[in-house]
N, C-alpha and C positions, 0 to 999 in steps of 0.2 A: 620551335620552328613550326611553320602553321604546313599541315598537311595537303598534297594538292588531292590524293588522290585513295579513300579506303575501299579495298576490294573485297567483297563477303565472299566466300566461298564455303558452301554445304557439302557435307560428303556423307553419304550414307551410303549404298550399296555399287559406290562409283568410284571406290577409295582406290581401284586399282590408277586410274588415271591422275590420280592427284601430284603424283613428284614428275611428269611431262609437263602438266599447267601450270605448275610454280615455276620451272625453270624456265618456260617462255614468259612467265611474267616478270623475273630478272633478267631476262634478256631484253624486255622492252619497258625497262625501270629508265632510261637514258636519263635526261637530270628532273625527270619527276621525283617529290618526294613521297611517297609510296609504303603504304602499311594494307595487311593483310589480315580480315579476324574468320577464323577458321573454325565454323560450328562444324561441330563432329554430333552428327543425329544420331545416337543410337546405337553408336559405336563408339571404341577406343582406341585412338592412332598409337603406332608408336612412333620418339622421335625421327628415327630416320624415315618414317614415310613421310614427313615434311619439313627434311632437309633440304633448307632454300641455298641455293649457288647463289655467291653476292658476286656480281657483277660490276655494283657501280656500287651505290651506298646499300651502306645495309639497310635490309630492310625487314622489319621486326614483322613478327605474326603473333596476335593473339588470339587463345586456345579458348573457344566456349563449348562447355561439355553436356551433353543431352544426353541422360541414361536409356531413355528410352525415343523412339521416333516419334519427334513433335508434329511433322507434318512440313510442308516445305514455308509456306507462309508464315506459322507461329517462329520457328527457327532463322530465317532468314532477319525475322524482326529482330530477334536478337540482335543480330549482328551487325545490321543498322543502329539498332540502339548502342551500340560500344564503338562506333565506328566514330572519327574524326574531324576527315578529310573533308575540303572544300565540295568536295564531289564524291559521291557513292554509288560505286558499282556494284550490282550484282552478275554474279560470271557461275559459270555452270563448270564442274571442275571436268566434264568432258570435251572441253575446248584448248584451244592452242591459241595465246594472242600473236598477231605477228610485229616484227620487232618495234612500227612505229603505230600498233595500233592506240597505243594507252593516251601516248602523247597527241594523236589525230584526236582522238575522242575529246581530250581535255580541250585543247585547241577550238575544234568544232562549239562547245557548249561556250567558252570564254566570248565566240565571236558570234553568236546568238543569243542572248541574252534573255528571251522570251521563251525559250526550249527549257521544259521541264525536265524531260525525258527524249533518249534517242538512245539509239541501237544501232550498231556496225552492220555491215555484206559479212554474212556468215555464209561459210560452203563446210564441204566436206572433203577427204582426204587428198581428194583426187584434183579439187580445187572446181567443183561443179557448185553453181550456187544452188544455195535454199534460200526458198519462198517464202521469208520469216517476218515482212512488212504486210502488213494485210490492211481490208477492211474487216469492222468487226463479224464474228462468228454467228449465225443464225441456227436454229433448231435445226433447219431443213439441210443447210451444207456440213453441221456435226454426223448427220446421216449419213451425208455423201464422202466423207471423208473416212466411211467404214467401207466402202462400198471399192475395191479395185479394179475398174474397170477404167477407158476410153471415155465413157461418156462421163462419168462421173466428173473425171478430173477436169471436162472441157466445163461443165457444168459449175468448175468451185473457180473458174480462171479468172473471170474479176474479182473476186474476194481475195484471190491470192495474187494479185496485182500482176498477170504474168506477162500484160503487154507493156508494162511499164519500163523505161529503161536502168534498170537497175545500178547503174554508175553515177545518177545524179540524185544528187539530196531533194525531199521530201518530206510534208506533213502527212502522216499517216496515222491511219485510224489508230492500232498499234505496231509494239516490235513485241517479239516473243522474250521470255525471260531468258533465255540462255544469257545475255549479256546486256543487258542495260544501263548505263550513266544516267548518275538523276542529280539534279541540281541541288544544294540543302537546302538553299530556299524553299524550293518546290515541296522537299521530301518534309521540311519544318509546317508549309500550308496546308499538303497534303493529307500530311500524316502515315504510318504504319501502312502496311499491308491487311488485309482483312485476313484476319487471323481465322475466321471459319472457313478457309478455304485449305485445306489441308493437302491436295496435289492438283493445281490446277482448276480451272482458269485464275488465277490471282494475280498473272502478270498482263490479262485481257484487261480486268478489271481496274489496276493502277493507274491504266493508260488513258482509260474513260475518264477515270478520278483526276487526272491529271489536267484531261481536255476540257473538265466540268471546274477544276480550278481557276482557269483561264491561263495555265500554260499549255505551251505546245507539245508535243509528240513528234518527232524526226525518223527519217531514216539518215545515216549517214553513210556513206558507202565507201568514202575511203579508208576508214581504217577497217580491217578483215580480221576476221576468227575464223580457225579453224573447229568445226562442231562436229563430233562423233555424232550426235543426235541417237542417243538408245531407244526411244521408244518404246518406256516401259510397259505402258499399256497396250498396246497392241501386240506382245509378244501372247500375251493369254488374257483373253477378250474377257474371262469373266474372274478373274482371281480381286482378291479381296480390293486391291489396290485400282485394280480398273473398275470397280463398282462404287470403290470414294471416287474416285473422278468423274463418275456419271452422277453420281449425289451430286457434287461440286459444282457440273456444269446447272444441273436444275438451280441450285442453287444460286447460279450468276445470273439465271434468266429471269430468276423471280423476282432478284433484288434490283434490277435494270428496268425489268415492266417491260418485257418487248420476246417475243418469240421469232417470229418469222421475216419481219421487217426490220432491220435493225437503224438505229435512229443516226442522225447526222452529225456529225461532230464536228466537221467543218469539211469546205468544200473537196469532195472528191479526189479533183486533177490538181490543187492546188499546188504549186512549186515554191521554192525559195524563193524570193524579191531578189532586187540585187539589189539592194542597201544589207542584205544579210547574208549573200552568197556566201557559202565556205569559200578561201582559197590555200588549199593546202597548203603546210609549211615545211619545208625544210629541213 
């Protein structure tokens, strides 16, 4: 039976959230057929932390095990590499899908066929969206995005697309990794993940690769996730892991060729056509 849909899920120091995200992901299995490969970075589950509720069909999860922590890019490729499905997700296990998100998302890609990649309306508990469609990131607004003030944040508001109306679909620069669908075609042109990018930016970077393939990049906004978003790095600004992410980013702006201006990847304000409008389904 051909797969519609494999979902990657990494867990390393997020494991408390993992048996919440699997049960909304059988909760919004409806007649997708649905498998789950489950890198464990650096840790060791035991089964009942991903004891799946079957719901509709079952739905099998395989176990790939990393002794040590590979880094989110190397490991996620993993799980790409063992995964199936017509489509591949990567999901952040501090999310909640909602019950028709899996099937809007499939749906959505089925009916744009030139979409490489796209990304759901992510919010938080309270049901407040986040700002997770952008243009891409600059030297100058990674500064401002350390910076908590008033101005700063009026200062990042185009990049974080905030005059946009966020309930209609869009080509966008990127969508952030919390939750991704990528097409296999795409992920078979594209290729892998850039494995040197060990926590971030690597889902900036996919999305360039994706727009430099000649597929698209979306937002979708009707199907929703719920995103605890931890923010690892900014809890302690200089600990070992928020200084590989500040490597990382150097490292994205070298390999790009672009500091302060970032380059164009297609137009701006662009909307969907209406030869390829979504219309939600039922």
């Amino acid at each position: 039976m051909e797969l519609d849909l494999s979902i990657i899920l990494l867990v390393w120091q997020d494991r408390a959230y993992l048996p919440a995200c699997l049960e909304a992901i059988a909760r919004a299995q409806q007649d997708l057929a649905l498998e789950i490969v489950l890198v464990e970075n650096g840790i060791a589950l035991d089964e009942a932390e991903y004891a799946l509720p079957q719901f509709a069909n079952p739905i099998p999860i395989r176990n790939i095990h990393n002794a040590k922590n590979r880094g989110v890019a190397p490991a996620r490729n993993q799980g790409l590499a063992a995964a199936r499905g017509r489509y591949l997700m990567l999901l952040d296990v501090d999310t909640i899908v909602t019950q028709d998100t899996l099937t809007q998302l499939t749906h959505f890609m089925d009916a744009n066929p030139r979409v490489g990649l796209a990304g759901p309306r992510l919010q938080d508990a309270q049901g407040n969206l986040q700002l997770t469609c952008r243009q891409l990131p600059t030297v100058w607004s990674k500064i401002l995005r350390r910076i908590p003030t008033r101005w700063a944040r009026a200062a990042l508001a185009d990049e974080m697309l905030e005059a946009y109306d966020h309930r209609v679909p869009r080509d966008v620069d990127y969508v952030i990794g919390a939750c991704q669908i990528i097409r296999r075609a795409a992920y078979e042109m594209v290729g892998v993940l850039d494995a040197r990018f060990f926590y971030g930016p690597e889902d900036v970077d996919y999305c360039m690769r994706m727009w430099q393939g000649g597929w698209r990049v979306m937002y979708a906004p009707q199907a929703i996730v719920t995103h605890i978003e931890q923010r690892v790095t900014q809890r302690r600004l200089f600990s070992r892991l928020a200084l590989r992410h500040a490597r990382d980013l150097a490292r994205f702006f070298w390999k790009h060729k672009y500091l302060f201006t970032r380059p164009r990847l297609q137009p701006a304000a662009e909307q969907l056509d209406s030869e390829s409008a979504f219309v939600a389904r039922g």
